[in-house]
Biopython code that builds the backbone (N, CA, C, O; Angstrom):
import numpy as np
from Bio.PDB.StructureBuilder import StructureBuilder

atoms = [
    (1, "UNK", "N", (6.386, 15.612, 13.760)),
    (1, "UNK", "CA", (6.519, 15.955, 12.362)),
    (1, "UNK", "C", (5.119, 16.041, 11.754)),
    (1, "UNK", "O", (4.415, 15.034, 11.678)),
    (2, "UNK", "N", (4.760, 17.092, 11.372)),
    (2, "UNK", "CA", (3.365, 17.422, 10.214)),
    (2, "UNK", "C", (3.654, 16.662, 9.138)),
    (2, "UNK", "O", (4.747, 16.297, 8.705)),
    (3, "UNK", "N", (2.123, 16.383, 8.600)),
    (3, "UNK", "CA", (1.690, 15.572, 7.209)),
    (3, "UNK", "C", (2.658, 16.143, 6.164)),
    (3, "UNK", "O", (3.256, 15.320, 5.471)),
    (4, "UNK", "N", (2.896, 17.496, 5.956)),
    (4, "UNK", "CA", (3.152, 18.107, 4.740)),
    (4, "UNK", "C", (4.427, 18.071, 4.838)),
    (4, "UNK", "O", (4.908, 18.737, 3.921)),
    (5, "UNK", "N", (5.388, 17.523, 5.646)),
    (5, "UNK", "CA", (7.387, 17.492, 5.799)),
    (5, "UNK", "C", (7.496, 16.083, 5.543)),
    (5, "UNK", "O", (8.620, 15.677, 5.246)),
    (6, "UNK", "N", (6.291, 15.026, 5.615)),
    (6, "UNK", "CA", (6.645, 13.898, 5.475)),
    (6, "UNK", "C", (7.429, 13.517, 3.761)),
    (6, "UNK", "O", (6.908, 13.655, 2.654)),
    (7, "UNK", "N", (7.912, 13.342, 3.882)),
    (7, "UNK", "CA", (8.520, 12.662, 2.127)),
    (7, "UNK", "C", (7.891, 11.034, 1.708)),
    (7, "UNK", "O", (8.559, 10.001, 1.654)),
    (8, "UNK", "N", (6.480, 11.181, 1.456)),
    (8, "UNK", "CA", (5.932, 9.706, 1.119)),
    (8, "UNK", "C", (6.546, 9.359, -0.091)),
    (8, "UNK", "O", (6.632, 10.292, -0.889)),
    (9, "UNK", "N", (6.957, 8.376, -0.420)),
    (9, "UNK", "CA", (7.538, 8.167, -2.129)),
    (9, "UNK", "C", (6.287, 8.080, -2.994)),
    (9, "UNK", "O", (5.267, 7.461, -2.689)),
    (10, "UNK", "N", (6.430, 8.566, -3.774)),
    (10, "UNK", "CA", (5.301, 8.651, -4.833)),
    (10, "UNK", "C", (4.870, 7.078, -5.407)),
    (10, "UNK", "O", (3.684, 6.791, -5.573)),
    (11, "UNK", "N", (5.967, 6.110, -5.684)),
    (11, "UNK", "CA", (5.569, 5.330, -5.857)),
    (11, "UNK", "C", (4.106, 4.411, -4.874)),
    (11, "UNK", "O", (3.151, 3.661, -5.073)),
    (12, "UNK", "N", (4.761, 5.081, -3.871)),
    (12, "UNK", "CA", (3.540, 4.241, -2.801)),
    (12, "UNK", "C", (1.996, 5.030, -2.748)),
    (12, "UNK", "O", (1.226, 4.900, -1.796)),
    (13, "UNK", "N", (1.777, 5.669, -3.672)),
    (13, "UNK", "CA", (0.556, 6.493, -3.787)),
    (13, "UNK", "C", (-0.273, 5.301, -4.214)),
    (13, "UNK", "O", (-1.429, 5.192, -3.808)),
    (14, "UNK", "N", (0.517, 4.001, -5.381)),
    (14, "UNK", "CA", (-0.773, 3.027, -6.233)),
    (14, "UNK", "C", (-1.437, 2.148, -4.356)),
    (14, "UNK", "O", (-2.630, 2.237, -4.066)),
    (15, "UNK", "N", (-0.744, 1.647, -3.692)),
    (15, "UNK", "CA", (-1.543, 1.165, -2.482)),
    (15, "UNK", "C", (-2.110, 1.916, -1.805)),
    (15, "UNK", "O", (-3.202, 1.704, -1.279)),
    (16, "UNK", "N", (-1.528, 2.793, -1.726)),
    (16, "UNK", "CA", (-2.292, 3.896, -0.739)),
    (16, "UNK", "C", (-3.325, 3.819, -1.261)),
    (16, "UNK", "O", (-4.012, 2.950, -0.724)),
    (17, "UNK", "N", (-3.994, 4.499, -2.391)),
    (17, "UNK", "CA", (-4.843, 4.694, -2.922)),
    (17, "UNK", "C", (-6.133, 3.349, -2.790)),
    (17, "UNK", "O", (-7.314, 3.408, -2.446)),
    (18, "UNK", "N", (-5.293, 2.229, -3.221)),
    (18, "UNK", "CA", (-6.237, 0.886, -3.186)),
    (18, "UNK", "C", (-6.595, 0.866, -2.176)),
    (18, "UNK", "O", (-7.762, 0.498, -2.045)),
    (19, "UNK", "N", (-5.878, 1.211, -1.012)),
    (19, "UNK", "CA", (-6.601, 0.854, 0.599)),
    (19, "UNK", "C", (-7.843, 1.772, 0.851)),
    (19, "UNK", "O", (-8.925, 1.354, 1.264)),
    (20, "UNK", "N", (-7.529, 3.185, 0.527)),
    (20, "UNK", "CA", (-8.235, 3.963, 0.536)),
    (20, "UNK", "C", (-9.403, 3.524, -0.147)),
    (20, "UNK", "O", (-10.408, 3.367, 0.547)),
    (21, "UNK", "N", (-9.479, 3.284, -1.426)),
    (21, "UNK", "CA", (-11.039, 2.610, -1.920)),
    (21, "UNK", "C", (-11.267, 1.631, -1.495)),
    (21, "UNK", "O", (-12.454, 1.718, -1.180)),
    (22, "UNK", "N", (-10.900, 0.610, -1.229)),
    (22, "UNK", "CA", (-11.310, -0.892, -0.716)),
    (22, "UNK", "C", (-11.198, -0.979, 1.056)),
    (22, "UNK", "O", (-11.488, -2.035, 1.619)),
    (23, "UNK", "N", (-10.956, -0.321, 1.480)),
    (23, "UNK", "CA", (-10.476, 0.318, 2.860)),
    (23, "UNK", "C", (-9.866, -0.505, 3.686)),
    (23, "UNK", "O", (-9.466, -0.087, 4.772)),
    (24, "UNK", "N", (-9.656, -2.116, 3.216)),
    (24, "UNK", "CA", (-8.868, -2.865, 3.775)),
    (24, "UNK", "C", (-8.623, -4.250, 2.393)),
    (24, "UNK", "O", (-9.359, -4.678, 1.503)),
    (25, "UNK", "N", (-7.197, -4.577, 2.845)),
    (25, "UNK", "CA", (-6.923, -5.885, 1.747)),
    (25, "UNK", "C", (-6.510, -6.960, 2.916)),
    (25, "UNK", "O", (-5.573, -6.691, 3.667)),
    (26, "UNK", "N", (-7.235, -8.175, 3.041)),
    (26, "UNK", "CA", (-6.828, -9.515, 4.021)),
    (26, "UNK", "C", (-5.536, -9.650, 4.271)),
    (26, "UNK", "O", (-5.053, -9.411, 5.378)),
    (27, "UNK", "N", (-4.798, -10.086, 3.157)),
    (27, "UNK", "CA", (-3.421, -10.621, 3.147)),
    (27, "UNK", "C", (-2.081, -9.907, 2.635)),
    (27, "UNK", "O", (-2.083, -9.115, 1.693)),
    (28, "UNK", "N", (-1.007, -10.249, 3.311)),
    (28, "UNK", "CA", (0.383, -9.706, 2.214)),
    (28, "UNK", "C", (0.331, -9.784, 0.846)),
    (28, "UNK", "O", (0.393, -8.880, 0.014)),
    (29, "UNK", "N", (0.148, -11.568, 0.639)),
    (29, "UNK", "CA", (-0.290, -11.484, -0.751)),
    (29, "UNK", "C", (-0.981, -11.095, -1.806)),
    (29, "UNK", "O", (-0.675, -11.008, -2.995)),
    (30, "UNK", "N", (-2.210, -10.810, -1.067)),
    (30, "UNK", "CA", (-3.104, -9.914, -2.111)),
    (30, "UNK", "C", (-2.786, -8.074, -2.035)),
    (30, "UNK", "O", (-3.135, -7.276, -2.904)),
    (31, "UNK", "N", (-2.275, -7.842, -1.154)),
    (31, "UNK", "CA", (-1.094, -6.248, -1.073)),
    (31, "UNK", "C", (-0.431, -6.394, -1.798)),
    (31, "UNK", "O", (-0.134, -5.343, -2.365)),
    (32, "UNK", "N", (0.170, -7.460, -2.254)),
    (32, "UNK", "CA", (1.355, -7.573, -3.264)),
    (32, "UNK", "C", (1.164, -7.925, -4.538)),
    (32, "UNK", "O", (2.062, -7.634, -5.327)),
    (33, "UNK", "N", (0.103, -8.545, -4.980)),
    (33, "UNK", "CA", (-0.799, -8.563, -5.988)),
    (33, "UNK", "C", (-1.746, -7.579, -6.359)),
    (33, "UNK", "O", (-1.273, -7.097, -7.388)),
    (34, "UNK", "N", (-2.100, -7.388, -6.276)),
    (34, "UNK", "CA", (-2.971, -6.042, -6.327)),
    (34, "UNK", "C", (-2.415, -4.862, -6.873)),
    (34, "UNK", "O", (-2.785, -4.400, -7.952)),
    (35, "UNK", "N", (-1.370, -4.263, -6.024)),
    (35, "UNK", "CA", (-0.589, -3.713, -6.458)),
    (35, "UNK", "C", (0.564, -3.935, -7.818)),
    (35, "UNK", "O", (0.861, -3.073, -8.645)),
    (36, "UNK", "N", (1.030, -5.210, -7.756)),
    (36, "UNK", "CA", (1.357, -5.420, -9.220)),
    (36, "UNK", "C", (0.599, -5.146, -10.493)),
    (36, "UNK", "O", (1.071, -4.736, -11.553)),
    (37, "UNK", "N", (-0.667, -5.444, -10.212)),
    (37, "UNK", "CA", (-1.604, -5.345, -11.269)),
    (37, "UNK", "C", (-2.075, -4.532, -11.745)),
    (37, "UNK", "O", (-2.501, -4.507, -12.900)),
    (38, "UNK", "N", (-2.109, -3.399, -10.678)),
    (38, "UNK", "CA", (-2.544, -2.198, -10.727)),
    (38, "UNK", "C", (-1.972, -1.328, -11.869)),
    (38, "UNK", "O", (-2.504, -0.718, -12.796)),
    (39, "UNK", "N", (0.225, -1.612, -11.174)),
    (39, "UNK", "CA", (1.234, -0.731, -11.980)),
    (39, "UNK", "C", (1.290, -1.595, -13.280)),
    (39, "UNK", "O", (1.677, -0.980, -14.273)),
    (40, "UNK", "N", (1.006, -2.777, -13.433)),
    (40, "UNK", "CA", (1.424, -3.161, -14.716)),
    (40, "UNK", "C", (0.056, -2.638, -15.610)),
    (40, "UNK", "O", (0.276, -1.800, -16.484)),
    (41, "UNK", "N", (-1.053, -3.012, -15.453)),
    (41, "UNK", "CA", (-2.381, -2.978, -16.235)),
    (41, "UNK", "C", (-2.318, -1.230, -16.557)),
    (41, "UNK", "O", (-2.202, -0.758, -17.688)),
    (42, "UNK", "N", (-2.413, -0.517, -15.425)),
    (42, "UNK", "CA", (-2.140, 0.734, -15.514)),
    (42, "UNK", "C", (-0.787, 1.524, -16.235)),
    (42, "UNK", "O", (-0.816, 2.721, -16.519)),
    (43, "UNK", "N", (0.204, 0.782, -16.438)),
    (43, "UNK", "CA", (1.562, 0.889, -17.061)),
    (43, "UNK", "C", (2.142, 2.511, -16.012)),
    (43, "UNK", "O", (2.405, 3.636, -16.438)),
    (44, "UNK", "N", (2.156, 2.168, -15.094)),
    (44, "UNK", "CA", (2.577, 2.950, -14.003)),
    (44, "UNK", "C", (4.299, 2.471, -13.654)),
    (44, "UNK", "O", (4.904, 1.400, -13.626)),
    (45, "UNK", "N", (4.669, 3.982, -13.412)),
    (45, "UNK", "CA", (6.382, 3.400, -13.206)),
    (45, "UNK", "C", (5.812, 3.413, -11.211)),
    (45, "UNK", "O", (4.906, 3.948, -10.571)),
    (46, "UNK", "N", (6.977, 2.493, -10.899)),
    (46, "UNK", "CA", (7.125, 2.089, -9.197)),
    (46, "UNK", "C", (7.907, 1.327, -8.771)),
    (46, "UNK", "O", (9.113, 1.541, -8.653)),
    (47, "UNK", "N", (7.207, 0.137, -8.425)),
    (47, "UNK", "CA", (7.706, -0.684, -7.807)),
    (47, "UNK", "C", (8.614, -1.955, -8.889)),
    (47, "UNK", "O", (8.221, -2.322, -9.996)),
    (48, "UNK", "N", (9.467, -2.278, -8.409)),
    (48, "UNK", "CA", (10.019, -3.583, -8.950)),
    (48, "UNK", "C", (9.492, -5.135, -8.370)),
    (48, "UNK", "O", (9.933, -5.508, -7.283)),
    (49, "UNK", "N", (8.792, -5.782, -8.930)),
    (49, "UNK", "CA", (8.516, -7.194, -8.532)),
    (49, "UNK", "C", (9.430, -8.338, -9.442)),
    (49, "UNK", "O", (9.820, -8.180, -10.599)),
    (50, "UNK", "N", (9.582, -9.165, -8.836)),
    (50, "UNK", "CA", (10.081, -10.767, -8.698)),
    (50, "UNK", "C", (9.269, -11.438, -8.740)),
    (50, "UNK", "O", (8.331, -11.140, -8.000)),
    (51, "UNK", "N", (9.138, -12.526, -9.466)),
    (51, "UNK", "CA", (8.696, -13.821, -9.154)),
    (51, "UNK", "C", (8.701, -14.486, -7.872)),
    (51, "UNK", "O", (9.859, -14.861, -7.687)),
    (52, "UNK", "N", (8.233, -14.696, -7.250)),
    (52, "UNK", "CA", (8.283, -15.467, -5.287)),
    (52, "UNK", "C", (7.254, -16.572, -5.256)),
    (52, "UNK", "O", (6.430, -16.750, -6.153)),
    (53, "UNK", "N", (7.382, -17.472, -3.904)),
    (53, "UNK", "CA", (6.851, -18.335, -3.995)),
    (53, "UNK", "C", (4.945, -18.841, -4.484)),
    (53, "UNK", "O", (4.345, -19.840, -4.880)),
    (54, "UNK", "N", (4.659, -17.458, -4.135)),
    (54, "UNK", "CA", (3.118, -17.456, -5.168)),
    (54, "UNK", "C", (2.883, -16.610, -6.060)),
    (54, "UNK", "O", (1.820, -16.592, -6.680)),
    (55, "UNK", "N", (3.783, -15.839, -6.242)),
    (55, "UNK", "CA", (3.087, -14.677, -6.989)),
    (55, "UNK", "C", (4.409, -13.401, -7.118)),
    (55, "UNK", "O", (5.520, -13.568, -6.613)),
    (56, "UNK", "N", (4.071, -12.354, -7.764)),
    (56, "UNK", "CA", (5.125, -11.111, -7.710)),
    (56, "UNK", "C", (4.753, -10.890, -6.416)),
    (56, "UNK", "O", (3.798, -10.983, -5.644)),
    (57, "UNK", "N", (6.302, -10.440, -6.521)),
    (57, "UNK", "CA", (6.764, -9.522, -4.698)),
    (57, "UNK", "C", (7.889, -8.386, -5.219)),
    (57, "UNK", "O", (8.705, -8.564, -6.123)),
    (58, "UNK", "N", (7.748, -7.396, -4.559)),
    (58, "UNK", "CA", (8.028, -6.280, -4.280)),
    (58, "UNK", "C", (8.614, -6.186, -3.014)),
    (58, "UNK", "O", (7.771, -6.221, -2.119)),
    (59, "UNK", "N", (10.340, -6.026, -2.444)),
    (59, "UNK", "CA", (11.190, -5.793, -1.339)),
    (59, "UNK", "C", (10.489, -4.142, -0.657)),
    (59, "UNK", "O", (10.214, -3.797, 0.492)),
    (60, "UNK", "N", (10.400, -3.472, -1.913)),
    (60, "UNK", "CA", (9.803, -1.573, -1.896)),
    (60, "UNK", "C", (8.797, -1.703, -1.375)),
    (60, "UNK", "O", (8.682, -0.943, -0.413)),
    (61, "UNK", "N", (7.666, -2.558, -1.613)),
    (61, "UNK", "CA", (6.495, -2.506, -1.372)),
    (61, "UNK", "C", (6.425, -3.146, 0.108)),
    (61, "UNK", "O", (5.686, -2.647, 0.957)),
    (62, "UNK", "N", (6.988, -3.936, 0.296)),
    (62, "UNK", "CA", (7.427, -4.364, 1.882)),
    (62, "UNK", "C", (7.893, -3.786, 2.320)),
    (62, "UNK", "O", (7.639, -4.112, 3.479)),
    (63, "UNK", "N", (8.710, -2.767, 2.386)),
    (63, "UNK", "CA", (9.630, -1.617, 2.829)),
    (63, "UNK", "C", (8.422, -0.857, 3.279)),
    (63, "UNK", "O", (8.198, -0.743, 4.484)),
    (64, "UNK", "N", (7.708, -0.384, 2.469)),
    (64, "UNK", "CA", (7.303, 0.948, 2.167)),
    (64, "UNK", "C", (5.624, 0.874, 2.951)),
    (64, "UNK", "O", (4.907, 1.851, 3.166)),
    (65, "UNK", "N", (5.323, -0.486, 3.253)),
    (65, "UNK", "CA", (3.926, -0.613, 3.959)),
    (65, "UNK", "C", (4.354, -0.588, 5.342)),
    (65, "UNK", "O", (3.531, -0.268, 6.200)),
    (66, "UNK", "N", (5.769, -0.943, 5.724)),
    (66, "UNK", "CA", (5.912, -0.804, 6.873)),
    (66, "UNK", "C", (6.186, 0.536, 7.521)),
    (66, "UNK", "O", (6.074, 0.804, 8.717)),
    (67, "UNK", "N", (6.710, 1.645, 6.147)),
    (67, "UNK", "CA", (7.042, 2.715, 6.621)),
    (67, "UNK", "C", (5.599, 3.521, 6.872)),
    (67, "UNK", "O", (5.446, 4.363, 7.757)),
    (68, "UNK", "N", (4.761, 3.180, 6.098)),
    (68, "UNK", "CA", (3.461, 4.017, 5.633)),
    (68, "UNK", "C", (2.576, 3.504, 7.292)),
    (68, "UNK", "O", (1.789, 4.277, 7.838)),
    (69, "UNK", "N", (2.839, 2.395, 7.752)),
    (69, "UNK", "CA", (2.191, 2.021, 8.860)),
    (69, "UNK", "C", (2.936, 2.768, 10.286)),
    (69, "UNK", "O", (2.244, 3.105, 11.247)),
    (70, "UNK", "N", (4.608, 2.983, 10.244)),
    (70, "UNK", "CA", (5.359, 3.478, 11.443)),
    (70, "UNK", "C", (4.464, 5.128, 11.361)),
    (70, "UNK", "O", (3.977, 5.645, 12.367)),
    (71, "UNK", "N", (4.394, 5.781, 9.905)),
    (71, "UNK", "CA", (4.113, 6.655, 10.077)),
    (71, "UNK", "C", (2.254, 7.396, 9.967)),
    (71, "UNK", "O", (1.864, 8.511, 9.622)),
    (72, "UNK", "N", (1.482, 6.124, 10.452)),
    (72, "UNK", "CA", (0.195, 6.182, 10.950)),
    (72, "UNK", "C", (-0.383, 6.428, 9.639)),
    (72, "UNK", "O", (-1.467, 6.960, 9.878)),
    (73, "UNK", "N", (-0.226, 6.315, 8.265)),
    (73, "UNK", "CA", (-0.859, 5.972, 7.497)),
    (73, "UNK", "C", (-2.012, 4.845, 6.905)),
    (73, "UNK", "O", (-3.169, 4.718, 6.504)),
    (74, "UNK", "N", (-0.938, 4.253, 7.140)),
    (74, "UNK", "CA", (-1.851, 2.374, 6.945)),
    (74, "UNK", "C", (-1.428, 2.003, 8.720)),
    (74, "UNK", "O", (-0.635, 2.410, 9.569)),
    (75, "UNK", "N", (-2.581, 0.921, 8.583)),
    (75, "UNK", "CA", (-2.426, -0.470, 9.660)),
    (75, "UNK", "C", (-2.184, -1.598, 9.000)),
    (75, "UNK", "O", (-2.663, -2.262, 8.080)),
    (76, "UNK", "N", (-1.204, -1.615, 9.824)),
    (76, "UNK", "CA", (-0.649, -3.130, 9.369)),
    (76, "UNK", "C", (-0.993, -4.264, 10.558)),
    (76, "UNK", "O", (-0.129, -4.408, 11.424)),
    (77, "UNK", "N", (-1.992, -4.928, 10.628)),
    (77, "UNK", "CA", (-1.441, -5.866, 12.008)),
    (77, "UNK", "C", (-1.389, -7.508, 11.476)),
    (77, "UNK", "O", (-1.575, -7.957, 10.345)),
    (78, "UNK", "N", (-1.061, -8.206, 12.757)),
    (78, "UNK", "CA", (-1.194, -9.539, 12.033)),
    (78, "UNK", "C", (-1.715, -10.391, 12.902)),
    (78, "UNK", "O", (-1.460, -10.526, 14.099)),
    (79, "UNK", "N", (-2.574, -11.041, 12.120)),
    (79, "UNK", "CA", (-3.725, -12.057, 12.582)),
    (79, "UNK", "C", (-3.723, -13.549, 12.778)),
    (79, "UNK", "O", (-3.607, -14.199, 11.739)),
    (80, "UNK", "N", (-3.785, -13.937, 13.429)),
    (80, "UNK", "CA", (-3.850, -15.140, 13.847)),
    (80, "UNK", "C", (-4.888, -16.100, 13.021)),
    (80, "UNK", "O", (-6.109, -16.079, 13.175)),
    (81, "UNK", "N", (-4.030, -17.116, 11.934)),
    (81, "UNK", "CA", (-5.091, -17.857, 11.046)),
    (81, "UNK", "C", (-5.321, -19.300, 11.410)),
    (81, "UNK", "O", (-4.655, -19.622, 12.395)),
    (82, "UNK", "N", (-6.110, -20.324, 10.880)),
    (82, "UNK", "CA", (-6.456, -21.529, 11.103)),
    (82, "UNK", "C", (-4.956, -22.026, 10.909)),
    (82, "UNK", "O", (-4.859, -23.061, 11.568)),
    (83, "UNK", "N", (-3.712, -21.729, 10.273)),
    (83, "UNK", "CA", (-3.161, -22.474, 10.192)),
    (83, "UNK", "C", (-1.310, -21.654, 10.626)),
    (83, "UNK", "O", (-0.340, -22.088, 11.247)),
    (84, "UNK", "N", (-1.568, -20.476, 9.978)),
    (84, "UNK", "CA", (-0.588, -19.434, 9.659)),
    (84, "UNK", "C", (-0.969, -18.186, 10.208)),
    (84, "UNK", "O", (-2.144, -17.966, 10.502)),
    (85, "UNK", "N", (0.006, -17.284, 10.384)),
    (85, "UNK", "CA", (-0.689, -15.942, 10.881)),
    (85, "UNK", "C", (-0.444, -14.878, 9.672)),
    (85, "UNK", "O", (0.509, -15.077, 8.919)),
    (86, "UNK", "N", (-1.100, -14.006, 9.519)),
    (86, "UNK", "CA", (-1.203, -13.437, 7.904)),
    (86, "UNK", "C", (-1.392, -11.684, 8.535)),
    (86, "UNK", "O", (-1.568, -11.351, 9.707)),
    (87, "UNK", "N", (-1.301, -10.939, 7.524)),
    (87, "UNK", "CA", (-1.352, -9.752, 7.863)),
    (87, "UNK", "C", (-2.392, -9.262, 7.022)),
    (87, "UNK", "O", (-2.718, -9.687, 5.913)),
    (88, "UNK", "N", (-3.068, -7.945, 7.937)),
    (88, "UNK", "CA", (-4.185, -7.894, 7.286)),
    (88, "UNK", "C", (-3.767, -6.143, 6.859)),
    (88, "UNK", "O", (-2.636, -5.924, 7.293)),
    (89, "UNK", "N", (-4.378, -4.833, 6.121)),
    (89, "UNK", "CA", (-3.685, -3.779, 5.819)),
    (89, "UNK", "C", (-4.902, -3.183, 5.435)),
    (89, "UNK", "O", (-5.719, -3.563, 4.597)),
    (90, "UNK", "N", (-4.906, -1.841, 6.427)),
    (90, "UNK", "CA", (-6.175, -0.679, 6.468)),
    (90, "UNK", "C", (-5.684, 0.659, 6.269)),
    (90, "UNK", "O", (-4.720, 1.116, 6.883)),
    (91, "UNK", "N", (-6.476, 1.399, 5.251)),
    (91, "UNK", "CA", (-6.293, 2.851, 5.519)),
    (91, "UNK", "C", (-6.449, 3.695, 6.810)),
    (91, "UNK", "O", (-6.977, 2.815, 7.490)),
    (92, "UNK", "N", (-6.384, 4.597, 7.512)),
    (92, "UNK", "CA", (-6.070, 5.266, 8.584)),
    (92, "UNK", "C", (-6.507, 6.679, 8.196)),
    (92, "UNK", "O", (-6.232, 7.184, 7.107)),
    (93, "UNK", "N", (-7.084, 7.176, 8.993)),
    (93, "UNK", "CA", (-7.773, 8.848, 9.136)),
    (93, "UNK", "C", (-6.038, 9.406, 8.556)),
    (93, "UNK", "O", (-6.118, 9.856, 7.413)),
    (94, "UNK", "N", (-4.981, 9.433, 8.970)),
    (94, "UNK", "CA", (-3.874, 9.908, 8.375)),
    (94, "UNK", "C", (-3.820, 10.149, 6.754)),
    (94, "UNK", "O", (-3.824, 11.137, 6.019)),
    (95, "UNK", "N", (-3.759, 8.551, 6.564)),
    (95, "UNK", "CA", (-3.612, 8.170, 5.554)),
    (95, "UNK", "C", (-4.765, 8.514, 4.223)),
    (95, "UNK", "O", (-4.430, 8.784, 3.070)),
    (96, "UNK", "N", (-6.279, 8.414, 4.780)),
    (96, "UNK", "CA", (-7.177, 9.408, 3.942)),
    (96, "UNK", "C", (-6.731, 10.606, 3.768)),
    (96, "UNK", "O", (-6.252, 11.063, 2.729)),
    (97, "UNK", "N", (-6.873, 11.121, 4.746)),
    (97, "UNK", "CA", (-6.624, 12.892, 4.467)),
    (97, "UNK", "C", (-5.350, 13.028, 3.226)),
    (97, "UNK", "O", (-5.377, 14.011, 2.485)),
    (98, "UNK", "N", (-4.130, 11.855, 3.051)),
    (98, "UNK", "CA", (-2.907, 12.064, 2.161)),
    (98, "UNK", "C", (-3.485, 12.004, 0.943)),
    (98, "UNK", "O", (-3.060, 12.684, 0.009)),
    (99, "UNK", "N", (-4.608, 11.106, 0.819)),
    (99, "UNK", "CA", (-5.169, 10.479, -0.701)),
    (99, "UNK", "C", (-6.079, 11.201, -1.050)),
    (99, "UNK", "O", (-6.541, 11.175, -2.191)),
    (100, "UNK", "N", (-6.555, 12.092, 0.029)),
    (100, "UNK", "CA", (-7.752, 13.404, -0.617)),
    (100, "UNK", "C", (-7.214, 14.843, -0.738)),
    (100, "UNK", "O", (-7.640, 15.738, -1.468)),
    (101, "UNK", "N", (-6.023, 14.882, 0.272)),
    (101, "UNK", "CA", (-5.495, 16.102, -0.080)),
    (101, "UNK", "C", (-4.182, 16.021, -1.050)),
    (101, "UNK", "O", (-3.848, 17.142, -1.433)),
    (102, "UNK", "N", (-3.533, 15.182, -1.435)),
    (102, "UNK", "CA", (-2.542, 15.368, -1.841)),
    (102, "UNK", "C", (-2.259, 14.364, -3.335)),
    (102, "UNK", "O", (-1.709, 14.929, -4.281)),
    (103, "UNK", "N", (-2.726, 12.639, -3.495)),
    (103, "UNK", "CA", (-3.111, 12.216, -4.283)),
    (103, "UNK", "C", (-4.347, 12.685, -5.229)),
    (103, "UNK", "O", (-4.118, 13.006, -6.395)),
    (104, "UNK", "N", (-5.531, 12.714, -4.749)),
    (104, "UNK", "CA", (-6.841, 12.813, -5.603)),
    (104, "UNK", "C", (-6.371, 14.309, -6.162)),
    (104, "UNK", "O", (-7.010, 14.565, -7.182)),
    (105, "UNK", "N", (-5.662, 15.128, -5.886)),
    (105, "UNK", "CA", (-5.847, 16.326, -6.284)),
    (105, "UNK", "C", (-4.717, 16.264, -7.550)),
    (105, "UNK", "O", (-4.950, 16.967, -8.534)),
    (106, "UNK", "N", (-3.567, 15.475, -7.529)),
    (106, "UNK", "CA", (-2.801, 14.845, -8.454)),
    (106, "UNK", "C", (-2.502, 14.090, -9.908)),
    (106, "UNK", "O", (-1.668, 14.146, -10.812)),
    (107, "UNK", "N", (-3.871, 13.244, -9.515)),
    (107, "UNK", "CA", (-4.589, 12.560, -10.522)),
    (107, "UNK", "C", (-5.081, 13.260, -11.344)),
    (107, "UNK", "O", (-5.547, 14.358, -11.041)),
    (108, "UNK", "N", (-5.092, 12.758, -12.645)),
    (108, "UNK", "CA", (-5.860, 13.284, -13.891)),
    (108, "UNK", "C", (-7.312, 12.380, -14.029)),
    (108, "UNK", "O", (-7.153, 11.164, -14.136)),
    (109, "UNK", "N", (-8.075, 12.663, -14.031)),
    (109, "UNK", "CA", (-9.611, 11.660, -14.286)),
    (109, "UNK", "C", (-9.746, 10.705, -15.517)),
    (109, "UNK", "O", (-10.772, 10.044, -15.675)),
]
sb = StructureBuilder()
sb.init_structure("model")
sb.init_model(0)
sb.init_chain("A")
sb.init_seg("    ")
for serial, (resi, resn, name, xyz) in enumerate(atoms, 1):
    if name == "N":
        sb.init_residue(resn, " ", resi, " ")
    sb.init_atom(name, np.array(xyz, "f"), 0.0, 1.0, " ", f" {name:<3s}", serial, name[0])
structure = sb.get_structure()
């Protein structure tokens, strides 16, 4: 399947995008933060968050990093920590080319 048949949800353009500038975020939690902050500060429609045990969470946004990773956008892997194992989340040559050809051109400045 080509880039251009894929159906990315628009909502998932606000992470995409963050990975793309920051080119990697450490943790789930700060993927899931980040992104809250983004759509709320920005008053962006998307994702739905909950209250969870540290912070807003997003089921979509967990959904949707895993889909963005099956389909070679993001990396998702998970790392082995001092205590816990945590996931860490990178943009991908895929996943640029979506945010320069198809986001950045989207955006208003």
């Amino acid at each position: 399947m080509n880039m251009n048949e894929l159906k990315i949800p628009r909502r998932s353009w606000v992470p995409l995008y963050s990975l793309y500038l920051l080119k990697n975020i450490a943790t789930a939690l700060k993927f899931q933060k980040l992104t809250f902050l983004i759509q709320v500060e920005g008053k962006l429609p998307g994702y739905t968050f909950f209250m969870h045990h540290y912070g807003p969470f997003s089921r979509e946004l967990d959904i949707d990093s895993k889909f963005l990773n099956a389909i070679n956008f993001i990396d998702k892997q998970i790392k082995e920590g001092e205590k816990y194992p945590y996931f860490t989340f990178s943009i991908t040559d895929n996943g640029a080319k979506f945010v320069e050809n198809t986001i950045e051109k989207s955006i208003e400045p």
